[in-house]
C-alpha positions in Angstrom: 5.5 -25.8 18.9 7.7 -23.6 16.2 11.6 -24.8 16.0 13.9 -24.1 18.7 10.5 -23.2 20.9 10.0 -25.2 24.0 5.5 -26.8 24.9 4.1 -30.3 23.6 3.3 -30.4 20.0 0.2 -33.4 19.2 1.4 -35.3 16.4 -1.7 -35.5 14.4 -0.9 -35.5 10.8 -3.6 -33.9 8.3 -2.9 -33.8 4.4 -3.3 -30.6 2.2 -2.8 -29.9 -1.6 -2.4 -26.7 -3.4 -1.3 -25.7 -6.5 1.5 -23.3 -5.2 2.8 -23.3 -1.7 4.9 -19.9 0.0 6.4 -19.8 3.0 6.7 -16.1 3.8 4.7 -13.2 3.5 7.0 -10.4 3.7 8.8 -8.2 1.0 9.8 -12.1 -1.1 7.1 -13.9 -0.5 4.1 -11.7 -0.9 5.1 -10.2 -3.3 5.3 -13.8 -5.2 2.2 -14.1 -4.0 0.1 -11.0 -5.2 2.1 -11.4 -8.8 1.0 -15.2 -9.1 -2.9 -14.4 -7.5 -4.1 -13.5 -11.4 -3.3 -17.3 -12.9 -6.4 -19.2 -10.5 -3.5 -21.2 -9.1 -4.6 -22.4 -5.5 -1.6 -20.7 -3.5 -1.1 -21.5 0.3 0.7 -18.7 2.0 2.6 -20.1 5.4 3.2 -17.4 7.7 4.3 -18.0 10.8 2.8 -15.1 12.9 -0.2 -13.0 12.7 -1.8 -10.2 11.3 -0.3 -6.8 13.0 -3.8 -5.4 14.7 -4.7 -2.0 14.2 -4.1 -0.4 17.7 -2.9 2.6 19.7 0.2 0.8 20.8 1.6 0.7 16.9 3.0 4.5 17.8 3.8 4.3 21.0 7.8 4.3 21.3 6.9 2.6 25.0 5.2 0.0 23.4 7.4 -1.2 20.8 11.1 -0.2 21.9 10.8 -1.1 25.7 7.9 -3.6 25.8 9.1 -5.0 22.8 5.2 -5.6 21.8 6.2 -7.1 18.5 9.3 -8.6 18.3 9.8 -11.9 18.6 10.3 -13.6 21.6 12.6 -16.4 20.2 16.1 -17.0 21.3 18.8 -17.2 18.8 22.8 -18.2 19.7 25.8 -15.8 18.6 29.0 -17.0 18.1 30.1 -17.3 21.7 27.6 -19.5 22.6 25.5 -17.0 24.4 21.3 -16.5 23.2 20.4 -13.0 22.3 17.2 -11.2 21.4 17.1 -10.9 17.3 15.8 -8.2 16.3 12.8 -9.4 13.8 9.4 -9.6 13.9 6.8 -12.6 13.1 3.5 -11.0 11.7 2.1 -11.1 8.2 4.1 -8.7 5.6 7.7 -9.6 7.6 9.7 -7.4 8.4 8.3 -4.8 6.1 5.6 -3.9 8.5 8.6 -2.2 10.7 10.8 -0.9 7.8 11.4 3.0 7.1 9.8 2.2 3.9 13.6 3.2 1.6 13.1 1.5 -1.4 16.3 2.6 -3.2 17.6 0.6 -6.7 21.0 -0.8 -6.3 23.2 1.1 -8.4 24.3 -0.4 -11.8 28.3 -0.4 -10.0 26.6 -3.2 -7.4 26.0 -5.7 -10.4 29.8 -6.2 -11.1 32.6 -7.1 -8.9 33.7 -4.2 -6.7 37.1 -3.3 -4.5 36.6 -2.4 -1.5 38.8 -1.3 1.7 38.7 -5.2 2.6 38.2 -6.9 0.3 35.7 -7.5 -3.3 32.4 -7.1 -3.5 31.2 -9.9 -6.1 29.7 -10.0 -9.5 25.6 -10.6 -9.4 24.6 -13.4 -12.7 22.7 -10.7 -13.9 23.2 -6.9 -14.8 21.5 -4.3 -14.1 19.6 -3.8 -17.2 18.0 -7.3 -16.0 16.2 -5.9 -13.2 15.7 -2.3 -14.5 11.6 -3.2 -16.3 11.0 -4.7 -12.8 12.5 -1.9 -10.7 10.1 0.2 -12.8 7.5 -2.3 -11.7 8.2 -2.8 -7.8 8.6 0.9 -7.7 4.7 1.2 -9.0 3.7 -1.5 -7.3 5.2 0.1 -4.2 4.1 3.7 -4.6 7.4 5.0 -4.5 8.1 8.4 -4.1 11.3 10.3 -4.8 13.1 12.6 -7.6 15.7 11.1 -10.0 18.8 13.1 -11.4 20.3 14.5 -8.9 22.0 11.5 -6.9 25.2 11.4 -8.3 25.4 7.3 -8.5 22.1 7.2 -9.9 21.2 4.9 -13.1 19.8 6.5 -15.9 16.2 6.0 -15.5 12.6 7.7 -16.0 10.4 9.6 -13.1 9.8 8.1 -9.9 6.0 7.3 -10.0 5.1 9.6 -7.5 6.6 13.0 -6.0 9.0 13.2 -3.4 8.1 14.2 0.2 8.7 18.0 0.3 11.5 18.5 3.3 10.6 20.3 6.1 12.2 23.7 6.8 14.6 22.4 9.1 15.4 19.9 6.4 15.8 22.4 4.0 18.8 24.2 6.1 20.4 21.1 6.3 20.3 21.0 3.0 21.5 24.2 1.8 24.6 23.7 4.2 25.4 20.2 2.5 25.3 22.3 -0.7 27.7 24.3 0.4 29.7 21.6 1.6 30.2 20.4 -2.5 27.5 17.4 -1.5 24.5 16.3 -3.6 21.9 15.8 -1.4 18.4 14.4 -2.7 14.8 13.2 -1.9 15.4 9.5 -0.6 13.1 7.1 -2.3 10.1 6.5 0.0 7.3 3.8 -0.1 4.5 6.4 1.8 0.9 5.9 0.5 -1.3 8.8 -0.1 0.4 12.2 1.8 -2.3 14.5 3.2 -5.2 12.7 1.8 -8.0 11.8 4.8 -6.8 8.2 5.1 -3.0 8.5 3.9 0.0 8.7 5.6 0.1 11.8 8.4 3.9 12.2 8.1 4.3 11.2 11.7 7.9 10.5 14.1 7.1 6.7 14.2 7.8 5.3 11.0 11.3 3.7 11.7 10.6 0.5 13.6 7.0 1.1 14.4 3.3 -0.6 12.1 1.7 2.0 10.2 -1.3 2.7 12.3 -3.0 4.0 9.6 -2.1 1.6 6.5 -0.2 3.8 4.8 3.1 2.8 4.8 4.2 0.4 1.7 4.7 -2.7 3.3 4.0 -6.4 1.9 1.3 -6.8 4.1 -1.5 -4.2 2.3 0.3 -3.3 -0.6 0.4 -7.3 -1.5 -1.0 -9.6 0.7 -4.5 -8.6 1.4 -4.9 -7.6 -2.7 -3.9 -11.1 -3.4 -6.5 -12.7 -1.3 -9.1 -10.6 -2.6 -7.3 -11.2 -6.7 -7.4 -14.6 -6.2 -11.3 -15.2 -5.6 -11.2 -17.8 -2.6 -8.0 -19.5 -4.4 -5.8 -17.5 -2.3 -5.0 -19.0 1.3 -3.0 -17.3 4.2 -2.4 -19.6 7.1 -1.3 -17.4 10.2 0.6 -18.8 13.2 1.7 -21.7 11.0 5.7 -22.8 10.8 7.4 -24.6 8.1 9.3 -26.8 10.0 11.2 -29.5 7.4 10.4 -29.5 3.1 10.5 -33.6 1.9 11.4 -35.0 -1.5 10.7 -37.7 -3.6 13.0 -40.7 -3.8 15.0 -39.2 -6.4 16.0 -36.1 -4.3 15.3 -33.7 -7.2 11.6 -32.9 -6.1 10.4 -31.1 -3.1 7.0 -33.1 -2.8 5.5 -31.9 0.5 6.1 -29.1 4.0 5.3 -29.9 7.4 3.8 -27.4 8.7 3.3 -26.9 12.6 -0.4 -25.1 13.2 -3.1 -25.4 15.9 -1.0 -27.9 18.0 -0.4 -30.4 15.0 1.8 -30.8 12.1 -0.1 -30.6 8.3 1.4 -32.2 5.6 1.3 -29.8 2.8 1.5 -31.4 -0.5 2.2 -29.2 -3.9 4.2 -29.7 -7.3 5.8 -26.2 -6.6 7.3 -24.4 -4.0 8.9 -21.0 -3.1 10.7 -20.5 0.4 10.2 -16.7 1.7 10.9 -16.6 5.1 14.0 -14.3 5.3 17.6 -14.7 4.7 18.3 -16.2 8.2 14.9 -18.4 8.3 15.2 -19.7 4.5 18.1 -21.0 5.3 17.5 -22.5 8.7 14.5 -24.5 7.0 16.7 -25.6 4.1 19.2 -27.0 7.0 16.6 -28.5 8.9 15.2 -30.1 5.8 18.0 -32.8 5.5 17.6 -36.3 4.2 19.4 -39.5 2.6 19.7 -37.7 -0.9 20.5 -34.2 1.0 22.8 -34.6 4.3 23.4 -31.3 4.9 20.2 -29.9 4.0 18.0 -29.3 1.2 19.2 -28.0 -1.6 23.1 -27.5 -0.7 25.1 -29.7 -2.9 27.8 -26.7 -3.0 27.6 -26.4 0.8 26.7 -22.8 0.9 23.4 -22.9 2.4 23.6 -21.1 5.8 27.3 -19.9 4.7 27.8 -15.8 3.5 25.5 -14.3 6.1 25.9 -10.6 5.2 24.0 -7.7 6.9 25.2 -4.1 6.1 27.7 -2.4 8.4 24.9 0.8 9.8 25.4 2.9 12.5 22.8 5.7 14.0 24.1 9.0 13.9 22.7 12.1 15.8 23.8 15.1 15.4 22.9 17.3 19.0 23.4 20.9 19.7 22.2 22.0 23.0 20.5 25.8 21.8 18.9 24.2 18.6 15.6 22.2 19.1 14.6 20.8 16.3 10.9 21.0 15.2 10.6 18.9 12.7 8.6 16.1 12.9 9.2 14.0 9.6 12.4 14.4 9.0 13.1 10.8 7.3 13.8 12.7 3.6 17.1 13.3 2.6 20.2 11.1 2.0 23.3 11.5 0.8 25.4 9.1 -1.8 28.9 11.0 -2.3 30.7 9.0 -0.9 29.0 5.4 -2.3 31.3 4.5 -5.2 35.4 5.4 -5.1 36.3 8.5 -6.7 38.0 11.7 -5.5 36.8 11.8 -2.4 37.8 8.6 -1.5 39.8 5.7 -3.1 37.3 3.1 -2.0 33.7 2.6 -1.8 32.4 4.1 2.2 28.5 3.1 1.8 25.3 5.6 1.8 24.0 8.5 4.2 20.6 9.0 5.2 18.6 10.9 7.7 16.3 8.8 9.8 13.3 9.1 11.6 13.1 10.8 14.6 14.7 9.0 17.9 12.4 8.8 20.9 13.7 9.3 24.7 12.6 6.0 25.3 14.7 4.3 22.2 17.5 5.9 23.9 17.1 4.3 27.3 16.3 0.9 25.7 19.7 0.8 24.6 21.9 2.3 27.8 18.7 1.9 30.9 21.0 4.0 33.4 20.8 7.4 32.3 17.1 8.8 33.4 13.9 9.1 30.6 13.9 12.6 31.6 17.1 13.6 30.4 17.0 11.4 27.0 13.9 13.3 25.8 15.5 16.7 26.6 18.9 15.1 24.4 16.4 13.9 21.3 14.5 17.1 21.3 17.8 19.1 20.6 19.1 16.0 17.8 18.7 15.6 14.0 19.4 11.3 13.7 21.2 9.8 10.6 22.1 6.8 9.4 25.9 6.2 7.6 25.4 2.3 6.4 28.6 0.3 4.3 28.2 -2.6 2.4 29.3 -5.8 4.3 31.5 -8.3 2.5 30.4 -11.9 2.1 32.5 -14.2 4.2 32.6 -18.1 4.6 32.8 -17.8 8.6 29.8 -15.8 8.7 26.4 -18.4 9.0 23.6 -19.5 10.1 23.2 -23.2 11.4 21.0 -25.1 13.4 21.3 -27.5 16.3 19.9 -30.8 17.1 16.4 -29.1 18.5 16.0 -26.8 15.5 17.3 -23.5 17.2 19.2 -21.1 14.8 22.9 -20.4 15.3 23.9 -16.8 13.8 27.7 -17.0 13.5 28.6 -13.3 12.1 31.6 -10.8 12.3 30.8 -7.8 10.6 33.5 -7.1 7.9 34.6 -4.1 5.6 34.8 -2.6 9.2 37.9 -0.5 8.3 35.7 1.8 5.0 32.9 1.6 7.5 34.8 3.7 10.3 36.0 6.2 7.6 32.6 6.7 6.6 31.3 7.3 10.5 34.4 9.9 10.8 33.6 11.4 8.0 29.7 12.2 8.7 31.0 13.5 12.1 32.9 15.8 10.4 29.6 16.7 7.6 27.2 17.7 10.9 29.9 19.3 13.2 30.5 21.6 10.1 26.7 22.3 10.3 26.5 23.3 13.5 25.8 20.2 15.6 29.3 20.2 17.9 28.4 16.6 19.7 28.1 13.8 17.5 26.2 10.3 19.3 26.9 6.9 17.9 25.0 3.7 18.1 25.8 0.2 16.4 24.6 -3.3 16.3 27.7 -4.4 15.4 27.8 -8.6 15.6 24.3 -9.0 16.3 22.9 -7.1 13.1 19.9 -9.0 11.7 18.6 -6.1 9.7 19.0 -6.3 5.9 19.9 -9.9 6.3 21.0 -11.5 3.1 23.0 -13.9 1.1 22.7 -17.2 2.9 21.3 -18.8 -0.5 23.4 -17.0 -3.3 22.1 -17.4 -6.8 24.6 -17.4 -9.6 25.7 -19.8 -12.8 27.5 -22.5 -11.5 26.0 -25.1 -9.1 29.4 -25.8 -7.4 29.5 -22.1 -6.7 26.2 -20.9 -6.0 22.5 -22.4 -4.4 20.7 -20.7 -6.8 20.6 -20.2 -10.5 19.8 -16.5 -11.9 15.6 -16.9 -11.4 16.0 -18.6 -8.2 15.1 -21.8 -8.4 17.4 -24.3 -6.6 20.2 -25.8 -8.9 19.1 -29.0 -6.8 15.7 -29.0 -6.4 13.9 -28.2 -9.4 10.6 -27.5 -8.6 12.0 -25.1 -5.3 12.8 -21.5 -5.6 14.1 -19.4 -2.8 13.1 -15.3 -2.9 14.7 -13.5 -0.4 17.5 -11.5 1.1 18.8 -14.9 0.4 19.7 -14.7 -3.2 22.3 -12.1 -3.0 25.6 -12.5 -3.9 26.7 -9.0 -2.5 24.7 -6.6 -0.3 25.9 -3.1 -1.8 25.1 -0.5 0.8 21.3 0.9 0.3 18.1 -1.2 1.8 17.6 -4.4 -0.1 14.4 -4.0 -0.3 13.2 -3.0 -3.9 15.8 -5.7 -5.0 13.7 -8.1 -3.2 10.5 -7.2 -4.6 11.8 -6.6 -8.5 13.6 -10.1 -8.7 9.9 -11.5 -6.8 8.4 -10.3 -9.4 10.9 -11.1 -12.2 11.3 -15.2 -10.7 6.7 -14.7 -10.9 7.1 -14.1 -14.6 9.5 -16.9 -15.0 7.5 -19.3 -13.1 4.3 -18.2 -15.2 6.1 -19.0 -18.4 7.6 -22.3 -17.3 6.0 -23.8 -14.4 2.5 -22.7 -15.0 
């Protein structure tokens, strides 16, 4: 039984040691994982679902947006008291096996303290010069693909390591008229594996949302995972449908010492002199809260009291653009973005967030989210649309947390701020595809129950009355505990968090080599 779940759980307690214990497999922790498989350390990875089979149903829009095939079934509880759906999945790889695969750097701007419409934007305990050598590596790792030079918020920096995805021709109009518009569009930066080779990626219209039938989609699962079993020559262990349920110290409080975990119907003590917590912003934080004890009574790790506290996830709303005479053709259309309007300059006296086109919307998607208007008529409607995405960076706030109750089920207090830059961003992409020709302009937000780019629940930073954290991650409390996550961050800037995650795994793997190993 996982926390917050509802069946009999046998309480047979079995004992295991390994060297190095992660609980996550996603973008975090298998990353950790495939940088840590090359020093014959015996590594446990915890993840609590399974492996994403290779099936027809990974593109079918039926499948995954009305059946819900992969999404959880878990319940969590929104500020009102009422359960909702959350929109995550529990497989190995996380959430990355769903992601769009935009891997963007956060700007150098995102490292200091920033105003914005509503409020500032914090300072990071590093720069960006920090993370740049391991941006350079997670973008290898990765297989990134994009073009550098023409974004106008863009770091100085070499060649992506691969080519961008060539736009389509319908892409290519677009654009031309954003040119002409005094805009700077460019190639977004795209995790896509091997382009027209026999077993790469086929440039399909189910990318957003959907597994990568075909493995070619960088994602934690194949790009890390599965090398880091094979690296580690039998030394590497993945657990499937196991749950972390509670981490224990030693007497002294200053030692995580052992992880129950909850598989095959009993819970397995998991002992190891080092641990790192992956399990996503939301999760991380609901184990660290669950994990309370004499020497930690509120939770694990959270002295400062800001474990659970400064939920963030980035103020995004889907775009389309419809005109009823124009079908579009295209078919990957996932390739451009947009960033003049990201920092505060002339065209706007505040920061607005980022603009990029999205994969292509499915009837189907359409009637999961308002089931009255008939399948027939959404396909016509998507047929005739170009979809975008307009996302704002959402400001770190004390009254937006997660908590847990007395049977372990997760709490997602959250009110979406900066709402007011946010709006002016939306008006102001209406304006953008009107002036291209689309006259109706379809909106669709999340709003309070975002759980997409979740981050900040475990901030890292310098002083332990201010932070969870220290700059490499490890718990200011805990010594032997690191946390790699959406967790960590302090601020959330406004492009997917998702190459952040993956450079700082991979800077906190060269720390732990030098001073835990």
């Amino acid at each position: 039984m996982l926390p917050g779940q509802r069946g009999t759980l046998v309480s047979k307690r079995v004992s295991e040691h390994f060297d190095i214990v992660i609980i996550g497999s996603g973008a975090g922790g298998g990353t950790m994982a495939y940088a840590l498989a090359e020093t014959g350390a015996r590594i446990l990875i915890v993840e609590r679902g399974d492996f994403v089979p290779q099936e027809v149903e990974n593109w079918d829009p039926d499948a995954v947006w009305r059946l819900l095939r992969y999404q959880t079934r878990e319940r969590w509880i929104d500020r009102n008291g009422d359960e909702f759906k959350p929109y995550t999945h529990y497989n190995v790889g996380g959430n990355t096996k769903f992601w769009g695969s935009v891997l963007y750097r956060l700007r150098r701007e995102d490292f200091s303290a920033m105003q914005h419409m509503d409020g500032v934007s914090p300072a990071w305990p590093i720069d960006y010069d920090t993370l740049a050598p391991y941006y350079d590596r997670a973008e290898r790792l990765y297989r990134v693909r994009g073009l550098h030079g023409i974004d106008p918020t863009e770091p100085a920096r070499g060649p992506f390591p691969h080519e961008n995805i060539p736009h389509s021709d319908g892409m290519e109009i677009i654009i031309r008229g954003l040119q002409r518009l005094g805009l700077h569009p460019f190639p977004l930066p795209l995790g896509i594996q091997r382009p027209g080779e026999a077993d790469g990626c086929v440039l399909c219209n189910t990318c957003n949302s959907f597994p990568c039938r075909v493995h070619a989609k960088s994602e934690a699962d194949v790009i890390c995972v599965r090398p880091a079993i094979r690296a580690g020559n039998g030394q590497v262990k993945l657990w499937t449908n196991s749950c972390a349920a509670r981490l224990h110290t030693d007497a002294t409080g200053t030692r995580v010492i052992a992880a129950d975990i909850q598989r095959d119907a009993q819970t397995v003590r998991v002992e190891s002199p080092l641990f790192i917590v992956a399990a996503g912003a939301i999760n991380s934080a609901a184990l660290l809260l669950r994990s309370t004890s004499e020497r930690h009574p509120r939770g694990l790790a959270n002295s400062s009291g800001l474990v659970g506290k400064r939920y963030m996830a980035h103020l995004a709303t889907m775009m389309q653009g419809f005109h009823p005479l124009k079908k579009n053709t295209t078919v990957f259309q996932k390739t451009v973005a947009v960033n003049d309007f990201y920092l505060a300059g002339a065209r706007n006296k505040y920061p607005l967030g980022s603009i990029q086109s999205q994969g292509r919307t499915h009837g189907i998607m359409a009637k999961a989210v308002v089931p009255a208007i008939p399948l027939w008529a959404y396909n016509a409607w998507v047929q005739r649309g170009v979809d975008w995405l307009v996302m704002s960076e959402d400001l770190p706030h004390m009254a937006n947390e997660v908590a847990v109750d007395e049977k372990g089920r997760i709490h997602l207090r959250y009110t979406p701020n900066n709402v007011r830059a946010h709006a002016l961003l939306v008006k102001e992409t209406k304006r953008i595809l009107r002036r291209l020709g689309y006259p109706i302009v379809i909106t669709h937000s999340h709003g309070a129950k975002n759980t997409t780019h979740q981050c900040g629940t475990a901030v890292f930073g310098i002083d332990p009355r201010e932070s969870v954290l220290d700059s490499f991650c490890r718990a200011h409390d805990v010594e032997n505990l690191f946390v790699v996550d959406g967790s960590f961050f302090p601020s959330c800037a406004a492009v997917n968090p998702g190459l952040t995650i993956i450079a700082q795994a991979l800077r906190v793997a060269d720390h732990i080599k030098a001073t835990q190993l």
